[in-house]
C-alpha positions as CSV (number, residue, x, y, z in Angstrom):
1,X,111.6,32.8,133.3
2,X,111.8,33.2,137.2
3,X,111.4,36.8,138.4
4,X,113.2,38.9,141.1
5,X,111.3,39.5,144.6
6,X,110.7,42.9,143.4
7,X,109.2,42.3,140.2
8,X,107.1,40.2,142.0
9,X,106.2,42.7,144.4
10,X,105.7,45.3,141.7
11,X,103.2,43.2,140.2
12,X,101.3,42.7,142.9
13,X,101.0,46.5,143.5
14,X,100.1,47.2,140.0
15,X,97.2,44.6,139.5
16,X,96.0,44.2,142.8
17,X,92.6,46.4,142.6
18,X,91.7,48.4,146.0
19,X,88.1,47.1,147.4
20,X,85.1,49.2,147.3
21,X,84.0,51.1,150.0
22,X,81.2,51.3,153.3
23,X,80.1,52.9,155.3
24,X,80.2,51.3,159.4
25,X,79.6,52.8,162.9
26,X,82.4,53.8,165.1
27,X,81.6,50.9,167.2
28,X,83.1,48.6,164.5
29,X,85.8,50.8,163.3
30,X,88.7,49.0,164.6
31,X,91.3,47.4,162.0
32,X,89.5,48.8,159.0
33,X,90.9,51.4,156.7
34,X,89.9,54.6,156.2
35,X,88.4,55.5,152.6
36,X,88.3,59.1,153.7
37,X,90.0,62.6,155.1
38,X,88.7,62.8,158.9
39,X,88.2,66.8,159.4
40,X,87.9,68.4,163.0
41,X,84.3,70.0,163.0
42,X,85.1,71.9,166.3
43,X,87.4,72.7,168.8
44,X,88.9,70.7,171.8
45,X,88.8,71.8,174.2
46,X,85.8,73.7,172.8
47,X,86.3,76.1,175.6
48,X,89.0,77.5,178.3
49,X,88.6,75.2,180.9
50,X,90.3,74.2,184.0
51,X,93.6,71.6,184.5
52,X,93.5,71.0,188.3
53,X,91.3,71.2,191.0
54,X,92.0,74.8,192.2
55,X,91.0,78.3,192.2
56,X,90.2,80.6,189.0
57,X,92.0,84.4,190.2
58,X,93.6,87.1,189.3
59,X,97.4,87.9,188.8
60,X,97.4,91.2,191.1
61,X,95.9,89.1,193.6
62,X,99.2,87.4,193.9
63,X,100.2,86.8,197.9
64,X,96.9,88.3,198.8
65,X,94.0,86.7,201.0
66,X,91.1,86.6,198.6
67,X,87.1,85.6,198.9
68,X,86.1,82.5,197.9
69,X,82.3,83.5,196.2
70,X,81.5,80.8,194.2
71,X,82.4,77.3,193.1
72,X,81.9,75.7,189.7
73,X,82.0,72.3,188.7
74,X,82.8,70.1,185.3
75,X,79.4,70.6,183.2
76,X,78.2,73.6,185.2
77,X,76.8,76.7,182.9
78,X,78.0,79.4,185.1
79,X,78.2,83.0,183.6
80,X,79.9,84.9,186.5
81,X,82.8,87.0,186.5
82,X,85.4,86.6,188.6
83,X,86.5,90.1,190.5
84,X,89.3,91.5,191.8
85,X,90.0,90.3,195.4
86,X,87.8,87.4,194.8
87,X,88.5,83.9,193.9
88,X,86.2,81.1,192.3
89,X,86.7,77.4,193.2
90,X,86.9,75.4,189.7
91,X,87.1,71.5,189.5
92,X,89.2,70.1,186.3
93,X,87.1,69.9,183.3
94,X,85.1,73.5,184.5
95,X,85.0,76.5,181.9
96,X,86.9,79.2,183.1
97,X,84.9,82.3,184.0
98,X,85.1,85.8,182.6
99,X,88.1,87.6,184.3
100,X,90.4,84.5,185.1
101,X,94.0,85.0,184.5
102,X,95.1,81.7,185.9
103,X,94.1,78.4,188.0
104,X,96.0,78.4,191.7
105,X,96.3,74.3,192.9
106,X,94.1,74.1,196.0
107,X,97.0,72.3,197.6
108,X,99.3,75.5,196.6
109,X,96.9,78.3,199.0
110,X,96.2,78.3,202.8
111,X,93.3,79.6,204.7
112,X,93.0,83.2,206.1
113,X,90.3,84.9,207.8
114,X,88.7,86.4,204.6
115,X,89.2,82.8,202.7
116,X,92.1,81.6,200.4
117,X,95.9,82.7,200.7
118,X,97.3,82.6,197.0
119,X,101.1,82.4,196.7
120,X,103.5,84.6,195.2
121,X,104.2,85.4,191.6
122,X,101.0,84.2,190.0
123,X,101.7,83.0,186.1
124,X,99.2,84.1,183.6
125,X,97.4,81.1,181.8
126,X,99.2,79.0,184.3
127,X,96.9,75.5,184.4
128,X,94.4,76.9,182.1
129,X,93.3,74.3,178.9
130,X,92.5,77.3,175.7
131,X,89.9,76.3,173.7
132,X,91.5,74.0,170.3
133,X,94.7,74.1,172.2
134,X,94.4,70.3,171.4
135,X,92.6,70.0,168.0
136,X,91.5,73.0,165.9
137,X,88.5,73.7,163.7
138,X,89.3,72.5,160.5
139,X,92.2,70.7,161.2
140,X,93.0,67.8,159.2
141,X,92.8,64.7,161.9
142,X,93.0,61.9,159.9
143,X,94.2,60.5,156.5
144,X,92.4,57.9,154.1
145,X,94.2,55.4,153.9
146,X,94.9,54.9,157.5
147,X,94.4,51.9,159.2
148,X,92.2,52.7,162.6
149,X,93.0,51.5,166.0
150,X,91.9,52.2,169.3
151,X,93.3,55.7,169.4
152,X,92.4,57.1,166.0
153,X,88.9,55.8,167.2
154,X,89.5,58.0,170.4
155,X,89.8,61.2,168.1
156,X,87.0,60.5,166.3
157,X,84.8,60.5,169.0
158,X,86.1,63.7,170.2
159,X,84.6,65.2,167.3
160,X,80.9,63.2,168.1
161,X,81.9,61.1,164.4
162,X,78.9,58.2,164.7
163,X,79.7,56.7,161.5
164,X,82.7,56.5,158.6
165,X,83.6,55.0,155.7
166,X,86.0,52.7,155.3
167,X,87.0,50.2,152.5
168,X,85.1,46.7,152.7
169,X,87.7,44.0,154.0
170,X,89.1,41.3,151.2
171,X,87.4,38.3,151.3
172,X,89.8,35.4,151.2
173,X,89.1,31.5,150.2
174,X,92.0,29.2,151.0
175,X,92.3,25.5,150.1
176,X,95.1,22.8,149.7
177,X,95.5,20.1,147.3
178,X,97.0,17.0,147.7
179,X,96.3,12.9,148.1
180,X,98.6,12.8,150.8
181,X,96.9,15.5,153.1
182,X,93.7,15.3,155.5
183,X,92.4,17.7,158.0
184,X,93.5,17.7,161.6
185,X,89.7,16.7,162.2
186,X,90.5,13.5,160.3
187,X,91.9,10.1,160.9
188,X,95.2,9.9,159.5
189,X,97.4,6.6,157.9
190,X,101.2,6.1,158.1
191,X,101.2,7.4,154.8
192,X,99.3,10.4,155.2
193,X,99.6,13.9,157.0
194,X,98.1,16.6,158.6
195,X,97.0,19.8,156.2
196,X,98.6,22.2,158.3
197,X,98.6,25.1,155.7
198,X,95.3,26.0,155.0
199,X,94.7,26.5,158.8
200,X,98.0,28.3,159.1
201,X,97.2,30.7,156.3
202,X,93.8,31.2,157.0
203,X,94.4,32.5,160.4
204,X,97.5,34.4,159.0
205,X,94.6,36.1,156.8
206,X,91.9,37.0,159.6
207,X,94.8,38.3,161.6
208,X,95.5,40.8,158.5
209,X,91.5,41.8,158.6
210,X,90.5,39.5,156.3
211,X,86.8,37.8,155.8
212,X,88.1,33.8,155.2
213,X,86.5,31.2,153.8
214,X,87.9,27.7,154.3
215,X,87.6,25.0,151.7
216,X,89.3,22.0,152.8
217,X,91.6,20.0,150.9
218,X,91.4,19.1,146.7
219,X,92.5,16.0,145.9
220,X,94.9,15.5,143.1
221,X,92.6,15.6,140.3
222,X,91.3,17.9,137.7
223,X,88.0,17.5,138.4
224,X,88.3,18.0,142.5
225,X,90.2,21.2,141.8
226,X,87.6,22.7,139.6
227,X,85.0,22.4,141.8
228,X,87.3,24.4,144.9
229,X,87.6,26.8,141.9
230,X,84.2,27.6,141.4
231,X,83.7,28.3,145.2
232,X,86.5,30.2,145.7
233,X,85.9,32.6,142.7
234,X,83.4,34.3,144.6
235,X,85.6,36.1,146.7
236,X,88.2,38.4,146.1
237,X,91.5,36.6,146.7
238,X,92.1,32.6,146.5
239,X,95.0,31.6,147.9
240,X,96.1,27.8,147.0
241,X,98.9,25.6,148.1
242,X,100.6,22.5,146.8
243,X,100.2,21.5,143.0
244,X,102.3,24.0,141.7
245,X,105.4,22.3,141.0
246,X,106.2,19.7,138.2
247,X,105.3,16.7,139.5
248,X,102.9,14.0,137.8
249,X,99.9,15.3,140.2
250,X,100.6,18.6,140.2
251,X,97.8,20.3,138.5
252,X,96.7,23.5,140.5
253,X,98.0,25.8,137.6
254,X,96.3,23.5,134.9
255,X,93.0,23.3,136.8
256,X,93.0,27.3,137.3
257,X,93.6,27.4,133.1
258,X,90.7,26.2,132.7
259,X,88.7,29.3,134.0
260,X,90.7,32.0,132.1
261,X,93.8,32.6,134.6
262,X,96.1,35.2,133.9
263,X,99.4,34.8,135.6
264,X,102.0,37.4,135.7
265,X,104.7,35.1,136.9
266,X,104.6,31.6,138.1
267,X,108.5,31.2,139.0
268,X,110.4,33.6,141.7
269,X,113.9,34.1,142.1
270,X,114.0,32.6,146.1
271,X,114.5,29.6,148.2
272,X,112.3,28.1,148.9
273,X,109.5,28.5,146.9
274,X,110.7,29.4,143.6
275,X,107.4,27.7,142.0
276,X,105.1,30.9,143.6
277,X,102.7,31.5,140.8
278,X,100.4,34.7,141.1
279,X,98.0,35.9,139.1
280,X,94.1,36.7,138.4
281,X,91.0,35.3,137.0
282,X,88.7,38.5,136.3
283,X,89.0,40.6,139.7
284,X,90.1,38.0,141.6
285,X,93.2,37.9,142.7
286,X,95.3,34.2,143.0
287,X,98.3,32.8,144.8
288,X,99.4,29.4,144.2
289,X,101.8,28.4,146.8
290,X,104.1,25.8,147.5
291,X,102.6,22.8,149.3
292,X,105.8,22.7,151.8
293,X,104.5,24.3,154.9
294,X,107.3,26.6,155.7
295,X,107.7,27.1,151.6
296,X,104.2,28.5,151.9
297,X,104.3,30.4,155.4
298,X,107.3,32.6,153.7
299,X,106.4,33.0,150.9
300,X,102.7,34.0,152.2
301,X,104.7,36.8,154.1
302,X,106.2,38.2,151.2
303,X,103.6,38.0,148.3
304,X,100.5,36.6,150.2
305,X,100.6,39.9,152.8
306,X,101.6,42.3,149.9
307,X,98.0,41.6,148.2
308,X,95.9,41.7,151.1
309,X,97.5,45.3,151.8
310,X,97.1,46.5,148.7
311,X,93.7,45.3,148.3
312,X,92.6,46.9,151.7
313,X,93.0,50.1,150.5
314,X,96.2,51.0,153.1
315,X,98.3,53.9,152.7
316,X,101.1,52.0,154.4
317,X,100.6,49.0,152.3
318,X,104.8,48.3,151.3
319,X,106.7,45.7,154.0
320,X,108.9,47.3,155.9
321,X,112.1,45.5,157.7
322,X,114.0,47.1,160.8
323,X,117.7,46.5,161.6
324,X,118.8,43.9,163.8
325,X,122.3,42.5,164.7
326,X,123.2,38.8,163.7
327,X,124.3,36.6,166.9
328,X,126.0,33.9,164.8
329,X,127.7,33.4,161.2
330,X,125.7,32.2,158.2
331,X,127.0,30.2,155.5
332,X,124.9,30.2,152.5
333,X,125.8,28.6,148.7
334,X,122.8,29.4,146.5
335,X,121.7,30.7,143.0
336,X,118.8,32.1,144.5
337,X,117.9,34.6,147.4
338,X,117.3,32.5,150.5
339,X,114.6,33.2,153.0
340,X,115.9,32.2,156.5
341,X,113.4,32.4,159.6
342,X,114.4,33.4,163.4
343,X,113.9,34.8,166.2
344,X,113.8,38.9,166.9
345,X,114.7,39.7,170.6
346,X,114.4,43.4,170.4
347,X,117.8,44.1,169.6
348,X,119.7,40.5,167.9
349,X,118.5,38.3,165.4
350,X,118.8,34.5,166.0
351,X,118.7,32.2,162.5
352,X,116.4,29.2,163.2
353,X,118.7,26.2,163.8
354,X,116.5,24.4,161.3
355,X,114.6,25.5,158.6
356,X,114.2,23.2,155.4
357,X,111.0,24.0,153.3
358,X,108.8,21.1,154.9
359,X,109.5,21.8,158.5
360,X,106.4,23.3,160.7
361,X,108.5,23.8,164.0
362,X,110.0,27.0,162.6
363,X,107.1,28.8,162.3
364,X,105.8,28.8,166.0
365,X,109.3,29.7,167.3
366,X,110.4,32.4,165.0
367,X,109.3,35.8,164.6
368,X,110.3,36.7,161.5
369,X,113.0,36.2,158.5
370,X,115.8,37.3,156.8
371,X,116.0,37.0,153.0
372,X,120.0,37.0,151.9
373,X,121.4,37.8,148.3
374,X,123.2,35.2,146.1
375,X,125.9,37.3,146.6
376,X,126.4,36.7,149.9
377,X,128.8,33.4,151.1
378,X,129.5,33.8,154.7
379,X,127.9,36.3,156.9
380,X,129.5,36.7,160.3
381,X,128.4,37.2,163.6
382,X,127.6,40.8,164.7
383,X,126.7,41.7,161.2
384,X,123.7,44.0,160.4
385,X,120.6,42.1,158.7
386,X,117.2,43.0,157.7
387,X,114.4,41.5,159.4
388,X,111.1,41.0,158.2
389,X,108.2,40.6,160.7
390,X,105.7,37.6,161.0
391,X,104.0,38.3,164.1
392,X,103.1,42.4,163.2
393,X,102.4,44.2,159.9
394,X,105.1,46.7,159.9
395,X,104.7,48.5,156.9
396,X,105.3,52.2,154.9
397,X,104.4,54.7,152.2
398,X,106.8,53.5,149.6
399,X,108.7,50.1,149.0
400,X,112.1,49.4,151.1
401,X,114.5,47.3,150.2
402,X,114.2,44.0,152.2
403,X,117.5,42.4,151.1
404,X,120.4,41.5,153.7
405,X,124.0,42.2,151.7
């Protein structure tokens, strides 16, 4: 019996098994999730220090003509106090000295004859940085689970982090099955074509942070099969397409049988790809797609993305859809919840003006899809649809619902 996209989803979630974790130097921190609570070990600023290039004085010194005694720069280890009638030049960056009460702009004073003429009405604290003002002692900075880009990295240098542990990436082998298919590095016949999923989904998969290992095409036979099996049981997620339908040739689910597969559903509720089949064989995790490419490119979105998050370890690991405007009317008769590709412009959503299960050109011009209920018959123009990204893993804390009407 053919299950709903949710119970598919849930059963992903459940069974998918988090990897284990390593530990890696900053340097290589970007894109991998955090297996661990970041707290601050000190404060930034860890002193009072200076906003502008200015002077460091004193509020009653407001309007006054004040001595300029000394001049500190970023880095210097000055232990002066700053007096009354007196005024300290300070570059951005410097500590403040003892007695400050606030920085004066250098292009906010004038010369006199004794030095400096401050302005009027002097602000206490005015252009001073307090020490933690940006990230307290003890603070919580950041949350496991989190994946790390370039500005997470940025904190964690503040706080002189040199290594971290994160959770190891998935390690994904991909391979296709067919008679019909060759490589795009091979000679094809008229009766032949191009394997264009495997190199689709494989790059689909290093762009999610995956470690991928290619292994070609199987050809329609038991035996072939096996031997992809064997190889691609060594890493943590195989992801198949083709072969999982009900044709003569179509072993891929037979041929996994035969090394203990456990599938927790091998028919979905959708179009296309209703054959979807996923599954495990000890702790590794398998997807059998359909062999039609954009079949497989959807469905890969839906179930294919759903594993790799879970198995990275992500806290933010559940699809999320944004809103988007339809620009033209769908008609859609079907028993099953269709998937429909198109094109995101920031604002609209644009259906594909072609999108049958074995097209390719879909996929380079869209941006993402739209799935639509059985319920729905004709969707007009100007109605509000959910959209589904392919080009960037927006995701969140807890599933959404990713159903238009």
């Amino acid at each position: 019996m053919a299950v709903t996209i949710e119970e598919a989803l849930a059963y992903i979630y459940v069974q998918t098994p988090q990897k284990s974790i390593k530990i890696i130097p900053l340097e290589e921190a970007l894109g991998n999730i955090l297996a661990q609570d970041i707290i601050a070990t000190h404060n930034l600023p860890p002193y009072d220090n200076s906003a502008m290039d200015g002077y460091a004085v004193k509020l009653q010194d407001s309007g006054k003509c004040v001595e300029v005694t000394y001049s500190i720069f970023a880095g210097d280890d000055f232990h002066g106090e700053l007096k009354e009638h007196q005024a300290i030049k300070i570059m951005t960056g410097a500590r403040i000295p003892v007695g400050t009460q606030c920085i004066v702009p250098i292009e906010d004073t004038k010369e006199c004859d004794k030095g400096i003429l401050l302005p009027e009405n002097l602000t206490l604290s005015k252009h001073i940085r307090l020490a933690g003002e940006d990230i307290k002692k003890e603070a919580l900075l950041l949350k496991k689970g989190l994946q790390l880009d370039a500005h997470h990295i940025a904190v964690l240098a503040s706080q002189g982090i040199s290594h971290i542990k994160v959770y190891k990436k998935p390690r994904v082998a991909l391979f296709a099955s067919g008679d019909e298919l060759k490589m795009h590095f091979e000679a094809v016949t008229e009766y032949q074509l191009y394997n264009t999923n495997t190199p689709s989904l494989l790059a689909r998969a290093q762009e999610l942070g995956c470690e991928v290992e290619f292994l070609g095409t199987a050809h329609d036979t038991l035996e072939d099969i096996h031997q992809h099996i064997k190889s691609a049981l060594e890493c943590d997620f195989v992801i198949t397409s083709g072969g999982v339908s009900v044709g003569e040739k179509d072993f891929t689910k037979e041929a996994f049988g035969a090394f203990g597969y456990e599938i927790f559903f091998d028919k979905v509720e959708i179009k296309p790809g209703k054959p979807t089949t996923f599954g495990k064989i000890g702790n590794t995790m398998i997807l059998n797609l359909p062999g039609n490419p954009l079949a497989a490119a959807l469905n890969f979105e839906l179930f294919g993305c759903a594993t790799i998050y879970a198995m990275r370890g992500a806290t933010h690991k559940f699809t999320a859809p944004f809103c988007a405007t339809l620009t033209t009317d769908i008609d859609t008769r079907t028993k099953r919840r269709t998937l429909i590709p198109g094109f995101y412009d920031g604002n609209n959503f644009t259906p594909s003006d072609k999108y049958a299960p074995g097209m390719v050109a879909p996929l380079a011009s869209a941006n993402g899809f739209i799935i639509i209920d059985t319920t729905s018959t004709n969707i007009q123009k100007g109605s509000s649809v959910q959209v589904i990204s392919t080009k960037y893993p927006l995701t969140a804390t807890e599933p959404k619902n990713l159903i238009s009407f």
